[in-house]
N, C-alpha and C positions, 0 to 999 in steps of 0.2 A: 176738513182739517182736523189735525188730533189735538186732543184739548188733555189737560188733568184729568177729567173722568175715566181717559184710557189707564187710569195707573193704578193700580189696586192690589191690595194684598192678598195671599195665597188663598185665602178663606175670607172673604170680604167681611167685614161686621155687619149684624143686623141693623138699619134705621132705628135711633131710639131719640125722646124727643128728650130725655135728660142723659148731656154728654159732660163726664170729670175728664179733664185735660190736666196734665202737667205743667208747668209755665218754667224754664230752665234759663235765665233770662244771660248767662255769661259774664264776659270782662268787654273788657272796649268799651266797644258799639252796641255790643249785645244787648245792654237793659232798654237802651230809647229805639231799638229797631223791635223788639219784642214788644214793648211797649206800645208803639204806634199799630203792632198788626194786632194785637190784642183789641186794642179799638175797631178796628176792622172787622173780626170775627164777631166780635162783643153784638154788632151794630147789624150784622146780614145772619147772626144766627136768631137774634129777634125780629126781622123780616119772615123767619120761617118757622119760625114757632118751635125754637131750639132751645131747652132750659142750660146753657152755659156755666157748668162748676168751675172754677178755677183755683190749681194750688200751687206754690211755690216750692223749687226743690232747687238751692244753692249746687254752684258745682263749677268748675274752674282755675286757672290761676288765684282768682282770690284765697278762694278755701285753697287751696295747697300751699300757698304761702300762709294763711293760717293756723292750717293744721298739718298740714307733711301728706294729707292726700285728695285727689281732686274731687270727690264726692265723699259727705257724710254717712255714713255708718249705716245702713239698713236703705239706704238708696234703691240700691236695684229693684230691693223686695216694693218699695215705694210705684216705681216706675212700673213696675211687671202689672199692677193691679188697675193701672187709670188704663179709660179709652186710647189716650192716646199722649203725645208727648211732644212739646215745641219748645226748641232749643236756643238760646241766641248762640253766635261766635264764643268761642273760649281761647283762649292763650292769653299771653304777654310775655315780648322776648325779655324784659330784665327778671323773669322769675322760672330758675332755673333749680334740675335735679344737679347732684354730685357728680352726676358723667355728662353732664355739660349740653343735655339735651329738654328740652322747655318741659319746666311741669307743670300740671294739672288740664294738660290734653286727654280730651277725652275719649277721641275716634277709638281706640284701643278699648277701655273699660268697657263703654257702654253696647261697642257693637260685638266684644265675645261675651261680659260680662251678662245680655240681652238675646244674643245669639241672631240678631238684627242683621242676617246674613245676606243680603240683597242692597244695597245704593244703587238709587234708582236717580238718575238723574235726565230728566227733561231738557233740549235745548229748542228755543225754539225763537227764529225770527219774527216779531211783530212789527205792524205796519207802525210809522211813526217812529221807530226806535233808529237811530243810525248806529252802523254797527262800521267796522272794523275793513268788510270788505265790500263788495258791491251785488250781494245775494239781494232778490227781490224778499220780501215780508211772502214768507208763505212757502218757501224752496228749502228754508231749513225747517225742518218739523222730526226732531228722532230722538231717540230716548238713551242713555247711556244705561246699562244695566252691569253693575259694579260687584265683584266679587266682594266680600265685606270681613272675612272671617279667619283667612290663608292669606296665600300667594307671599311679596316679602316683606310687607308689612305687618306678618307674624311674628318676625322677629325682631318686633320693638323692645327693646329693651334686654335682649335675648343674645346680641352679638358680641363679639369679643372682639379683641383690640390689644395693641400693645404700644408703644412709640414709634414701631415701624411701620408696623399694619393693621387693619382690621378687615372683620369678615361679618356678614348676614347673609343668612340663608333663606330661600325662599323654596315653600312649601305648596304643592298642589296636590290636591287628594281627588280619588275618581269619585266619594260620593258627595266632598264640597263640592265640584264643579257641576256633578249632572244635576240637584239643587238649583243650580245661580242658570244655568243652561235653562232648563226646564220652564223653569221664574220668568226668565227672558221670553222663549215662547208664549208661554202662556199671555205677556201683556201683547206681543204679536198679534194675537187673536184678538184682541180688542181695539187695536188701533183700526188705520183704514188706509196702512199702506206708506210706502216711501213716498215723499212729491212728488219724483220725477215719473214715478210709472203705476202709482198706486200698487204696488206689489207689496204683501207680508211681507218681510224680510228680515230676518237675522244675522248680523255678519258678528264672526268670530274673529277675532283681533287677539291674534298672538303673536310669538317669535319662536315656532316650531321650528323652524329651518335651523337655528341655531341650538334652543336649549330641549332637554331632554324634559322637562317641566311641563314648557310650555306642549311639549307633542301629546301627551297626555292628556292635558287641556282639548285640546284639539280635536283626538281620538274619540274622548267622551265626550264633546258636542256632536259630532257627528254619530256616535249612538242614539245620542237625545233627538236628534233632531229625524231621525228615520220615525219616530214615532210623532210628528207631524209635516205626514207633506202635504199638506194644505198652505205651508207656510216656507218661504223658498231658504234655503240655507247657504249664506257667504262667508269665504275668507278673504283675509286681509290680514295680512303682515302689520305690525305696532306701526314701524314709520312709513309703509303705505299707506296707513290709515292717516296720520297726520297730515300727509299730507291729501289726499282726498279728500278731508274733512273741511278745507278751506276751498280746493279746486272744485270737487263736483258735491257738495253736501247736501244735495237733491238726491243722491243717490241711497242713503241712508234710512232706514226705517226703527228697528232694535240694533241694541251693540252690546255684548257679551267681550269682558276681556276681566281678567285677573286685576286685583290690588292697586297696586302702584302702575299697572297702567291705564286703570280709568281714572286716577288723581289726575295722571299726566292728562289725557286727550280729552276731559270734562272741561280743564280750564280751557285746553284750546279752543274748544268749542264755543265756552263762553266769549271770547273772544272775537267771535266771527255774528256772535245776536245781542251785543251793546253791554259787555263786559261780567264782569262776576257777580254785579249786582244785580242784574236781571234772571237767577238763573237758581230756582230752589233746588233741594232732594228731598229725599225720604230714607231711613235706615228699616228696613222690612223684613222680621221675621214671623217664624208662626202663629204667636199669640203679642208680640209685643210691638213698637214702630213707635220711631221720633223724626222729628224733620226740625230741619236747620237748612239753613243758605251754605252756601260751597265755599265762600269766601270767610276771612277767619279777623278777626276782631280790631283790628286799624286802631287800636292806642291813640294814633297822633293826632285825632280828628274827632276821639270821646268826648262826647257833652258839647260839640260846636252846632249841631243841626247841620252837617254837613254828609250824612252819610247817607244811600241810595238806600231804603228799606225794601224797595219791589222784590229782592229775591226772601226776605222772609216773610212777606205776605202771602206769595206766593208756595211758600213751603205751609205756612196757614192754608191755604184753598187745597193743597196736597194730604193735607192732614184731616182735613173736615170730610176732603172726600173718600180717606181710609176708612173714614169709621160710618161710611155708611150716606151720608150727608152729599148728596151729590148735588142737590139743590143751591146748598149754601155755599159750597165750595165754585159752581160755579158763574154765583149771585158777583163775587170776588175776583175772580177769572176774569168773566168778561169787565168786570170796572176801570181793570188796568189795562185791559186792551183798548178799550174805549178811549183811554185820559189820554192814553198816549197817540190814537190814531186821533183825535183831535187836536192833537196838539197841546194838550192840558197840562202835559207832564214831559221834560226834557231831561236827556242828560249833559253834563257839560263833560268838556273833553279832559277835564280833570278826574270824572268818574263821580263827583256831588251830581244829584238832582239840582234845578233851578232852582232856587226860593229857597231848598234846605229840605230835610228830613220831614218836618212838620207840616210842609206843605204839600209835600206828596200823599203824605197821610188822610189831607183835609180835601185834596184833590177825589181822591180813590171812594174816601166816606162820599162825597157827595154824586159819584158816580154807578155806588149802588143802586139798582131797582130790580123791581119785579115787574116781569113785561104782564 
């Protein structure tokens, strides 16, 4: 089975027993879901004899409606220097820019601002979790690998409009994609295969037939991909993939697709292995990388104990095993697969964990060991 150890950045970090982290803790949900994985980390990086810095770096709705913008002043240079970087959810829909679009979102800033050009996202069915369709625990196991830098989510803030109309345009370059292509294979080689037939596998997920963007896309994966055939090369059309991704998601190993459609077919994904909450990422570039959960900061349910922390824990056990930390990362890993194949840890069909936020957390601590 592929675990988070299969996910690594381009140049892995060296193991070092004294690790600075960033702590980015958000709006919402963000401060008590970072909060309870910071516990977590705290607790299994002292099982492994991990010296744990940790520092605070404001950034979000809050700070924007503050100050007019969603990170403080010499941030980036802040973030470019620590090992590594974990983020809670940011937004809130009542804190708005002048063109009517949510301020102090970060996806934009941090990942050109960083150059964090790869979202890397994990989906994966575990036993014990019910999910959405009726995949056995073990049939979904594939990685989404997200363009982060392009495509038409470049033009945040970028498009124009008038009363009648508006317009955004979406951007592919041949050396952003062979990058994000490349990135994809290369986690290829570390996995151990799609479920259904253990095969490498990379499927390219565009809409060549239609746009001239996406053919591009397309052209230079298939360049990239001549330079590994150890590793087998698919396409799939956006809404074939969607729907594939529900009908046979055994078939799936890597997934390489542009912007705004790995937003789209990541949640779907989630969807199909026990919702948004169960389902971390990673933002990965050369020298820098943050992880955050895919889901975005639930206002209406701040401060009750009612929010699913498993996908920022699990974006914790992705980050510990960026920098090197493969031990601890997955000390963390297997706790939550454990709680939940015992049955230690539920979700309700409302999307809260059982008991509440704090009990998933006290669930997961006491499920830590070292064998």
């Amino acid at each position: 089975m592929n675990s988070l150890d299969s996910i690594t950045a381009l140049t892995s970090k060296k193991q070092q027993a004294d690790l600075n982290l960033v702590i980015m803790p958000g709006d919402g949900i963000g401060p008590e879901l970072v909060h309870s994985t910071v516990q977590i980390m705290q607790q299994a990086c002292s099982m492994t004899g991990v010296n744990l810095n940790l520092s605070e770096e404001p950034g979000g709705a809050g700070v924007y409606e503050a100050t007019g913008a969603g990170l403080l002043g010499g941030a980036l240079d802040r973030l470019r220097i620590a090992d590594g970087v974990l983020k809670g959810p940011v937004g809130l829909p009542s804190v708005r820019k002048p063109d009517g679009t949510e301020g102090g979102l970060l996806g934009g800033l941090l990942r050109i601002g960083l150059d964090t050009f790869a979202n890397v996202r994990p989906v994966r069915l575990r036993a014990g979790v019910r999910a959405a369709t009726r995949a056995e625990p073990g049939s979904i196991d594939y990685l989404i690998v997200r363009e982060n830098t392009e495509g038409l989510y470049l033009s945040r803030g970028a498009g124009v409009r008038n009363h009648h109309a508006a317009s955004d345009q979406m951007l592919i370059t041949r050396e952003g994609t062979a990058r994000i292509v490349r990135f994809a294979f290369e986690q290829a080689l570390r996995r151990s295969g799609a479920p259904r037939d253990g095969v490498r596998r990379v499927t390219c997920v565009d809409k060549s037939n239609v746009l001239r963007s996406f053919a591009l896309f397309r052209e230079v994966f298939d360049e990239v991909a001549a330079d590994y055939p150890m590793v087998e090369a698919d396409h799939c059309y956006a809404d074939a993939a969607a729907h594939a991704l529900v009908t046979e998601p055994e078939r799936f190993d890597v997934l390489v697709m542009e912007n705004f459609l790995g937003d789209i077919l990541s949640d779907l994904g989630a969807g199909t292995v026990g919702g948004l909450g169960m389902c971390p990422s990673g933002n990965i570039g050369e020298d820098t990388a943050y992880f955050e959960p895919i889901h975005g900061s639930a206002p209406l349910i701040a401060g009750r104990n009612l929010a699913n922390p498993v996908s920022q824990i699990l974006s914790g056990a992705m980050l510990l095993n960026h920098c090197g930390h493969a031990e601890t990362a997955d000390l963390i890993d297997s706790a939550v697969e454990s709680a939940f194949a015992g049955g230690h840890i539920s979700i309700l069909p409302t999307g809260s964990p059982a008991g509440g936020t704090e009990a998933v957390t006290e669930t997961v601590l006491n499920h830590l060991s070292v064998d």
